[in-house]
N, C-alpha and C positions, 0 to 999 in steps of 0.2 A: 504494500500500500504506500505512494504515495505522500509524504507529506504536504500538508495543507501550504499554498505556497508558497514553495521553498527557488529555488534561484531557475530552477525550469518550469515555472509554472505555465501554462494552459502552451508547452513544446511538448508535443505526444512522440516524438522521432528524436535520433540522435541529429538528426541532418537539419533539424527544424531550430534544432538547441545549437547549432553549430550557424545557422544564419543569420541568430540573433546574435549572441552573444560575441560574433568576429564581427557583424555588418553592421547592421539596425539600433545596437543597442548604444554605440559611441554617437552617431550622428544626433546632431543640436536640432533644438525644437523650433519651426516657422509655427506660432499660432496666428494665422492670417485673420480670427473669427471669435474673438470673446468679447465677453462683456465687462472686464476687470477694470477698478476707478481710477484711472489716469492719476485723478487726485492724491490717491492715497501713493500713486508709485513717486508722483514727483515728491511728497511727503516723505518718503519712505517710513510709511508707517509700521507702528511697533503695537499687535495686538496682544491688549490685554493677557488674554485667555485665549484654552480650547475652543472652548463657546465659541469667542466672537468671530475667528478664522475657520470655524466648518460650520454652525448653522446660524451666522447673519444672511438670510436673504437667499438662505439654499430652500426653494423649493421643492427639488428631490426628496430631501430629509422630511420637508413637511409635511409631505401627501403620505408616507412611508411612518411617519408617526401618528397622523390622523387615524391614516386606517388600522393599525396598532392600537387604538381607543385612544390616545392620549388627548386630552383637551387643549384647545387653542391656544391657550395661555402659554402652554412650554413650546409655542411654536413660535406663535407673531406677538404674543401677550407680552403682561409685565411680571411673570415669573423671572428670579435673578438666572442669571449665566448658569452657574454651577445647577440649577433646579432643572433647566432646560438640558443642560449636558448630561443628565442623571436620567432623564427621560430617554432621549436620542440612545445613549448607552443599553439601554434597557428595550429598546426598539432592535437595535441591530440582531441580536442572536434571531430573533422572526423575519429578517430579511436575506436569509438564506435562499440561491439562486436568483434574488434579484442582485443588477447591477451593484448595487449599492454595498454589498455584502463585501465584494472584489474593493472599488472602490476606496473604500474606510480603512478597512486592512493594508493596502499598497498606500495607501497615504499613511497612515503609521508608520510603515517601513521605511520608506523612503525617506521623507520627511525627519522623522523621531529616533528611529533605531530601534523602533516598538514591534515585539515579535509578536508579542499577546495577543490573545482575543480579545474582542470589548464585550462586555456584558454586565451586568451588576455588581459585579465581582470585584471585577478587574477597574470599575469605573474611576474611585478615586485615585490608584498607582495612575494609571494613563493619564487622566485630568493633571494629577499633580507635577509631573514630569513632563507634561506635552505642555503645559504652561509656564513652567520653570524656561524653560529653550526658548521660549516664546517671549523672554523678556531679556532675553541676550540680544545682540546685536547680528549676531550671525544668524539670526528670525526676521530681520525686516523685511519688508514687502520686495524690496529691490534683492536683498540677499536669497528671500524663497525662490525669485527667478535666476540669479546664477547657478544656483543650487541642482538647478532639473536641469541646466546645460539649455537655455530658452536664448534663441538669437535674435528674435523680432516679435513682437506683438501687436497686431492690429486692435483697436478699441471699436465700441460702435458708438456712434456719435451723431446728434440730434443738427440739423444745418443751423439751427440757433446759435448751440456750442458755443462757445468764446474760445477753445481751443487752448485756455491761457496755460494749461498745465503739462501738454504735449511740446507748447512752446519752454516751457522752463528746463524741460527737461533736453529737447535739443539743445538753448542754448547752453545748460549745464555739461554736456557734451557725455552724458551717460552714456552707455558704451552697447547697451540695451536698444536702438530702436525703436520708440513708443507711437504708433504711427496712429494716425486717425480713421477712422472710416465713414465715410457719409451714409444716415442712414433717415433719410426722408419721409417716412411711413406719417409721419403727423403732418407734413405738409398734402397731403393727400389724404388726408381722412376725413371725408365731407359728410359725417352719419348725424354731425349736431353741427348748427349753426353756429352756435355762442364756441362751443369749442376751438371750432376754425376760426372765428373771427379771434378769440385768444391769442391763437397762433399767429394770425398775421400779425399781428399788432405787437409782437415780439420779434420777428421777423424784420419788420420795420425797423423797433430800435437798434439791434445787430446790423442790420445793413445800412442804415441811413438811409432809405428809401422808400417813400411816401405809396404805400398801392391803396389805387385806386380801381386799378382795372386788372384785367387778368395778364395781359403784356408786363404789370408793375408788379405783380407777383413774380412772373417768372424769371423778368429782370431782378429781383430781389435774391432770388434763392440762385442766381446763375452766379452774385455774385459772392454769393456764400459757397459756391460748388468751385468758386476761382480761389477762393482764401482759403478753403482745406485744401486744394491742392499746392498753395503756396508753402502751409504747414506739412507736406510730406504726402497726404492721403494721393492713395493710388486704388482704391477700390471704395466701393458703394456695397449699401447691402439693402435689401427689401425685405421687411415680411410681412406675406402675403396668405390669407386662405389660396386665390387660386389668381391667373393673369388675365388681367381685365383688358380686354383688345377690339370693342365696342366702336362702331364706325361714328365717327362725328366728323362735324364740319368746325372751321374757327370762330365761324359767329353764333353758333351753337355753344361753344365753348366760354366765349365773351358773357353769353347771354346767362350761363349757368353760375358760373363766378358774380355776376352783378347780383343776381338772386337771392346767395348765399353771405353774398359780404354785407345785402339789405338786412341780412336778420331771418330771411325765410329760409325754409326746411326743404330739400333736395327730393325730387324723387328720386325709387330704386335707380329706376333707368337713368336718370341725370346724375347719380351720383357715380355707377358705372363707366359712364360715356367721362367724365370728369378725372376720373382715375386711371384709364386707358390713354386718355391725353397727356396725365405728368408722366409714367410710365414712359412713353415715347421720347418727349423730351428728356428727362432723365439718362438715357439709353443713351442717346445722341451726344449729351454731353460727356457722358463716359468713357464713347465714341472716338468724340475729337481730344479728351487728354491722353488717350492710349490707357486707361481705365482698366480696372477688371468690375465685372458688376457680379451682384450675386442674387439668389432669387430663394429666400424660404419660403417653399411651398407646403399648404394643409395640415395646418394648425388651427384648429377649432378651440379660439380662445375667451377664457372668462363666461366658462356656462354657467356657475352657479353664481346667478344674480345678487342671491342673498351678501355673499359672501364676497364679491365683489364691490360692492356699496360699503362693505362693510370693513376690505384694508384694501383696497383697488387692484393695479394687474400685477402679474408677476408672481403671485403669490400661492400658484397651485391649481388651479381650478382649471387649467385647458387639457386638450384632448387629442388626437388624430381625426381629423377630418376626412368625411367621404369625397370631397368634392371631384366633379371632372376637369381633369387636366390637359390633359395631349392636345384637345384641339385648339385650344385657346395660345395654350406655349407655341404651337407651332405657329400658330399665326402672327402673334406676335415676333417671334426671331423671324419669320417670312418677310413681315414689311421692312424691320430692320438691314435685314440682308438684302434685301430687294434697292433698296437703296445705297447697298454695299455701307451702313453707319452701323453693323453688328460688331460690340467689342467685346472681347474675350469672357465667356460666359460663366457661370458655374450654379448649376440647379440642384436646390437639397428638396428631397422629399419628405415627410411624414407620413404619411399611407404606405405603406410596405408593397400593399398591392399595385402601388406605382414603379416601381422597383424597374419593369422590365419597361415603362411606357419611359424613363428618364434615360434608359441604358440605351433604349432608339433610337431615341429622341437627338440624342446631344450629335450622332452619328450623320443627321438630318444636315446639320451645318460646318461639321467640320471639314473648310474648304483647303485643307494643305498649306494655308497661310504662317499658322504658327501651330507647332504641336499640341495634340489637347485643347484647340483651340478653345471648345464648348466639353463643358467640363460634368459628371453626375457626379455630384458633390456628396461628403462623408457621410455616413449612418447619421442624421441627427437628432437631438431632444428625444424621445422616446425611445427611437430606433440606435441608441449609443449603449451598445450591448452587444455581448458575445453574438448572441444571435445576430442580431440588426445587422452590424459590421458583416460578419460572414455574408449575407444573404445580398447585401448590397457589394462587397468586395466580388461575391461569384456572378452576380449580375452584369456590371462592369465586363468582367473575363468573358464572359459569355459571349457578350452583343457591342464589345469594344476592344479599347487597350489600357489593362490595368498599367503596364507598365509606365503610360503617359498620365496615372493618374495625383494629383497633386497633394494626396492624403489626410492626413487627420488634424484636427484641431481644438478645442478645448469646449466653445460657445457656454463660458462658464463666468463668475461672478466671483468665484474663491479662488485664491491663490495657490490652495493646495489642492488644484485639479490636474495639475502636470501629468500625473500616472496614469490618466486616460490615454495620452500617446504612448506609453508602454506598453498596456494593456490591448490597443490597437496594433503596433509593431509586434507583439507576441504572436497575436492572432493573425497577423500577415503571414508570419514566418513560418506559424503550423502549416498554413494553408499548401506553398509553396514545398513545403520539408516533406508532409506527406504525401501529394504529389510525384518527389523524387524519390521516395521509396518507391511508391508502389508504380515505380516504373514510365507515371505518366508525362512527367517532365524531364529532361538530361541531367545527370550529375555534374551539371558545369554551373561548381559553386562559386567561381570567381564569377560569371557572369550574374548566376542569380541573385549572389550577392549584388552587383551593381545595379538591379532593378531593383530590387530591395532599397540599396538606401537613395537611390533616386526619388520612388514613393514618399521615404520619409523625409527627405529634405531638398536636395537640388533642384526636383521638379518644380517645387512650390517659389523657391529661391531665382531658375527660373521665367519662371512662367510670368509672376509678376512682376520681375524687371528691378531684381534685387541684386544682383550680382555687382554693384556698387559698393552697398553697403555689407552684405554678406560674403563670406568666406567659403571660397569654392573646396569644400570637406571632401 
């Protein structure tokens, strides 16, 4: 049997534990796709506690203790730190086979030097010691990211942004790359008037530009899409239930922005046709900076209303969505290509059963231009799991080229998520290792090796047009 584990964990082959451990496992981590506080890295902040670096603001943990029975309070409440860590502790031994189980344990290790299990037992050793390290200086935010060997990180970022903290950090000349990414989902969100009109009128004060019209919108936000790329950002990101690619006209367009900026309430159809509009422009601009944009697709988010009203989003309550996708995606990368303004793509899915429509899909446009040009993006939010991974990495293989593809990334809020790129390169390397056993692929480990660590790092490095700032590994 096994140990629970131990330095070859989820490598079934000797060949699989020989690809990691010479190839995959030295290469530095691109996280092109979180959600980590700029703030706190130009800060280089020092947390407190256990607590507040594994469950501030981890959703995962939440939904995983809810259903656990544990009441709100040790989740979003105002139970202390240590009451909250004593809960989550006491949660984990029932979260066996979920991700989460892997997860907690490889951030132990990694992180702490913690072999232990967690559970009631073990709670206050672990708390006491994983907080003790925690108030050393080889624990700051900026230290956690040397620590996982991390060469770049992308944020996601609101066109409002001020950016002030991405800039401090450039010109402190941190060694770390903190790059921005633009992510416009509130500039296109026309489901409430007062909300958008909110948002313009923020917009406004960041750009110094009075809109009146729908032209002074999109000059507003064109110029906020010139000043992240000024601060470094090279990629956009969306998320989206599904891609809105609704025929409109421009004075249709004119006519739906006056409507909305009066104070009145959009229809479905106007709100559609309005959102397929900035979508295109978005695209275009992405376009002309050499861009990469990226597309979270079907996410069925904030269903429990109750509970929404009650600590807003982010907080646990979304879902995988059924929606239809193919035809809408296609048609939208059609007009952009059609116009030759498609720039380098990358679509994630949430419906698993999308799997084979994204593996197509991406096949649909890629014109020999640049490798991988259109990209079926990592297992993500749900699907970030042994399973998910597999099934989206054999899909890929299947109806593409795994070896073009640009690999994994964190889309995380904690610091101490790094071991998901581990835990993703392990499960590369089975895949691959067992394979060369059982005959199906050559025993040319020098090559597989170099798809290997292409996956985990060069590809991504460059694809986006990193090879500047990053070191060719």
């Amino acid at each position: 049997m096994k140990q629970f584990l131990d330095e070859h964990f989820l490598l079934e082959t000797a060949t699989a534990q020989k690809l990691y451990h010479e190839y995959a496992k030295q290469m530095p981590i691109i996280d092109y796709h979180c959600h980590l506080s700029p703030k706190e890295i130009a800060g280089d902040h020092q947390f407190k506690n256990l607590a507040q670096v594994w469950l501030y603001g981890d959703h995962y943990k939440w939904r995983a203790m809810r259903t656990n029975g544990v009441d709100e309070s040790y989740c979003t409440g105002d139970k202390t730190d240590r009451e909250k860590f004593d809960q989550w502790a006491a949660t984990v031994p029932y979260t066996l086979r979920n991700p989460l189980y892997h997860w907690t344990h490889l951030e132990l290790q990694r992180y702490f030097g913690v072999n232990e299990i967690l559970n009631e037992q073990s709670a206050e050793n672990i708390y006491s010691h994983c907080t003790a390290l925690l108030q050393t200086k080889e624990y700051s935010v900026r230290n956690l990211l040397r620590k996982m060997n991390v060469a770049l990180v992308c944020t996601t970022d609101d066109p409002v942004d001020s950016l002030e903290y991405h800039i401090q950090l450039k010109n402190e000349g941190f060694e770390i790359p903190i790059l921005p990414a633009f992510r416009p989902d509130n500039a296109m969100n026309v489901t409430s008037a007062a909300s958008f009109n909110a948002y313009v009128k923020k917009l406004e004060a960041v750009s110094g530009i009075t809109v009146s019209s729908f032209d002074d919108f999109l000059y507003a936000l064109q110029n906020r899409h010139d000043f992240f790329a000024s601060v470094g950002c090279r990629v956009s990101d969306h998320g989206l239930e599904e891609i809105y690619v609704e025929d409109f006209t421009g004075s249709e367009i004119d006519a739906i922005f006056y409507k909305i900026h009066s104070g009145k309430e959009l229809s479905l159809t106007e709100q559609r046709k309005f959102k397929s509009a900035m979508l295109l422009h978005f695209a275009e601009w992405d376009w002309e900076k050499g861009w990469v944009q990226q597309f979270h697709l079907g996410a069925l988010r904030n269903n429990n209303t109750r509970m929404m009203q009650q600590l807003g989003p982010d907080t646990g309550w979304d879902s995988i969505g059924d929606f239809q996708q193919g035809k809408s995606l296609a048609g939208f990368l059609t007009k952009l290509d059609d116009d030759n303004k498609l720039a380098r793509t990358i679509i994630y899915n949430l419906n698993p059963a999308d799997n084979e429509v994204m593996a197509t899909m991406i096949g649909n446009y890629n014109d020999g231009s640049v490798a991988g040009k259109i990209q079926f993006g990592s297992a993500w939010w749900f699907l970030d799991q042994k399973d998910g991974m597999i099934k989206q990495l054999n899909a890929l293989s299947n109806m593409g080229l795994l070896s073009r593809f640009v690999g994994m990334l964190t889309d995380s809020r904690s610091f101490l998520s790094y071991p998901r790129h581990e835990y993703f390169r392990r499960i590369l390397c089975n895949l691959f290792g067992d394979e060369i056993e059982k005959g199906e692929l050559p025993n040319d480990i020098p090559w597989v090796g170099k798809v290997i660590q292409d996956i985990c790092y060069r590809n991504a490095r460059n694809y986006f047009g990193w090879q500047q700032v990053l070191a060719d590994v």
